[in-house]
BATORDO-910903 format. One line per field, with one value per residue (C-alpha): z, y, x negated. Coordinates in pm, 1 decimal, decimal comma. Layout:
N
up <- [Z ...]
north <- [Y ...]
east <- [X ...]
! end
This chain:
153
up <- [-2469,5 -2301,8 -2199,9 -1929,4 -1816,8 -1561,9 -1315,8 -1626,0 -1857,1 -1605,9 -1512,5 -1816,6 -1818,8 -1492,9 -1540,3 -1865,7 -1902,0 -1971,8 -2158,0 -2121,0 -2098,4 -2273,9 -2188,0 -1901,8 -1898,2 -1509,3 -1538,8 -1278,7 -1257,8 -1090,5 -885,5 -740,6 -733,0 -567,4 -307,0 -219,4 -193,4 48,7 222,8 160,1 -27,8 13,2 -161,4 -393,9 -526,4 -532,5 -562,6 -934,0 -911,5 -596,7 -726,9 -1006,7 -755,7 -456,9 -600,4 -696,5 -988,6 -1110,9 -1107,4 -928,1 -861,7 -835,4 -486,2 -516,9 -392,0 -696,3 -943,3 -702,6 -766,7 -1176,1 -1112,5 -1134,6 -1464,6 -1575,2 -1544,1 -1704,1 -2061,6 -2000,7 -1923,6 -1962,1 -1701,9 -1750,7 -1566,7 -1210,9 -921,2 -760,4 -784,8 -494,3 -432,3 -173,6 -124,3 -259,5 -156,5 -197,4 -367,5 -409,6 -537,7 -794,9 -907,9 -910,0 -1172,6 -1220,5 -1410,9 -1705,6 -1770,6 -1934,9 -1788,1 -1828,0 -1682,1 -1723,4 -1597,1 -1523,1 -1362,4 -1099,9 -956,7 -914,8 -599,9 -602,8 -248,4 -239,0 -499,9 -451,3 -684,2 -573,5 -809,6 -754,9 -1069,0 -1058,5 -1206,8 -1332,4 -1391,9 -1686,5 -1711,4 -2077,5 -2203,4 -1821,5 -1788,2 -1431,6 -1366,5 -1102,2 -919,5 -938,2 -647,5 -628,3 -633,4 -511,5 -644,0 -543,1 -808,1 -699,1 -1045,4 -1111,3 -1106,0]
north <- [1523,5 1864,4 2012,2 2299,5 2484,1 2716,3 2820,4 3073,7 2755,0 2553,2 2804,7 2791,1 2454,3 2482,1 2336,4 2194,4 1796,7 1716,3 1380,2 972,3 746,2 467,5 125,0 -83,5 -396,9 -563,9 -898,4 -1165,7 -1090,2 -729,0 -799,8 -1058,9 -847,8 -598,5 -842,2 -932,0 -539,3 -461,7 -800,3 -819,1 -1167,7 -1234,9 -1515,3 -1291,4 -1153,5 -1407,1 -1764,8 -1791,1 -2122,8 -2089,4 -1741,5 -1932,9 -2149,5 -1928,2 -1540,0 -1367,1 -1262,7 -1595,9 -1440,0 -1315,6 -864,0 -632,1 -470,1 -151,4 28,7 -101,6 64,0 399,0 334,8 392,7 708,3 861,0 661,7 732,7 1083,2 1112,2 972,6 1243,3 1551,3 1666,1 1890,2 2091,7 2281,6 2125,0 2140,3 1872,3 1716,1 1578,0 1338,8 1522,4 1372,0 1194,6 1327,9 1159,6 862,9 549,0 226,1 160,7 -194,1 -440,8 -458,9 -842,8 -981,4 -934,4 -652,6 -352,0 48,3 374,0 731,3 1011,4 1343,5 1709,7 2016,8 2072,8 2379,2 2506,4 2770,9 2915,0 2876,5 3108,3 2981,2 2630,7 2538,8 2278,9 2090,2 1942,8 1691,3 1487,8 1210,3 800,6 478,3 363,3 -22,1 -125,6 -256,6 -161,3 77,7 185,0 251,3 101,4 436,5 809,6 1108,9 1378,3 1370,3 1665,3 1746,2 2005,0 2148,0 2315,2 2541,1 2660,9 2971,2]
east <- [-1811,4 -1773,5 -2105,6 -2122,6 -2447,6 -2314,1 -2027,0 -1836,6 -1848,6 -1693,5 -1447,1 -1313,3 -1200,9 -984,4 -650,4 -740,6 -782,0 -1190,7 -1122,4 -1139,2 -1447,2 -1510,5 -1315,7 -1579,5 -1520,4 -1522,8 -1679,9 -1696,3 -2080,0 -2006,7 -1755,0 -2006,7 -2302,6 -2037,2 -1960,9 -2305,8 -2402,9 -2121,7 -2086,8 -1724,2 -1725,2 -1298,6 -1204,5 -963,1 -1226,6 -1500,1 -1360,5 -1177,7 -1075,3 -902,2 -774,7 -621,5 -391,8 -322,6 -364,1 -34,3 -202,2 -373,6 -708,6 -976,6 -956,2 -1196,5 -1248,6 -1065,0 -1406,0 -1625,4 -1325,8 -1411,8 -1773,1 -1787,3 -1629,6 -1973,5 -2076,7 -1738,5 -1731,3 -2124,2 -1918,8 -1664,2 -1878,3 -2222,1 -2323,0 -2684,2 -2921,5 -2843,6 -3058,6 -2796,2 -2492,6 -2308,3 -2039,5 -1794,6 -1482,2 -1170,9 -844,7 -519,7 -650,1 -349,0 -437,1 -115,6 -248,2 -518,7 -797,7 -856,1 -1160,7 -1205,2 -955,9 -1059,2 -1094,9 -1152,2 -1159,1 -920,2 -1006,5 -877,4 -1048,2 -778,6 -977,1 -1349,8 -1469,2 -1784,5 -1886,3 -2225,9 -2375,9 -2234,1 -1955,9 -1686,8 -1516,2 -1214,7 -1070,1 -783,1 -858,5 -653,9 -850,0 -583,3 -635,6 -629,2 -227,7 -96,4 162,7 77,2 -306,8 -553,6 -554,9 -483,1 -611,9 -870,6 -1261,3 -1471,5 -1841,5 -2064,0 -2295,5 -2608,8 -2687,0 -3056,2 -3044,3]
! end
């Protein structure tokens, strides 16, 4: 794990790839709990047995917004980031979906500091980052995400 306590320290890691997470496993039980936070219950998602007849895949997916949302969890395995005031989340820029993540299969992170500003005092981090399912050759989803880091001091 890389651990950065200032704008110089993360400067230094522009260009260069941060690391991988862990593997997280997506279980039936949070893609459901996923489904009942953002009311979108489809039947692709939520219904294995009928997912087992009438899904090209056989199986239930994950909604491609729940991969999006262990981004942040992802990225905490990756790298350690210290004496923040904040941290927001800013944007995600040219994001593709490549292929679905059905239940049970196994992910991770992959992340590179594509560039870093100092805006006043704010710092903007842009990292390009892959959710590589486990044994696929193409992965769930590649693009951009863009934090803003409020330092103390």
């Amino acid at each position: 794990m890389i651990v950065i306590s200032n704008f110089q320290e993360f400067e230094q890691q522009v260009g260069n790839d941060l690391g991988v997470s862990s593997w997280h496993t997506i279980t039936q039980e949070q893609i459901n709990k996923f489904a009942d936070a953002t009311l979108d219950h489809q039947w692709i998602h939520t219904d294995p047995e009928r997912a087992k007849t009438e899904s090209p895949f056989k199986s239930t997916i994950a909604h491609g917004y729940l991969t999006l949302s262990l981004i942040p969890h992802l990225w905490k395995e990756i790298v350690k980031i210290e004496n923040l005031k904040m941290e927001i989340n800013y944007g995600i820029e040219n994001l593709r979906f490549a292929q679905p993540v059905l239940v049970d299969n196994e992910v991770r992170l992959k992340v590179k500091l594509a560039g870093l500003l100092n805006l006043r005092g704010v710092i903007k981090a842009t990292m390009a980052i892959e959710l590589e399912i486990k044994d696929q050759r193409k992965s769930a989803f590649n693009g951009e995400v863009v934090f803003l880091y409020h330092f103390i001091g």
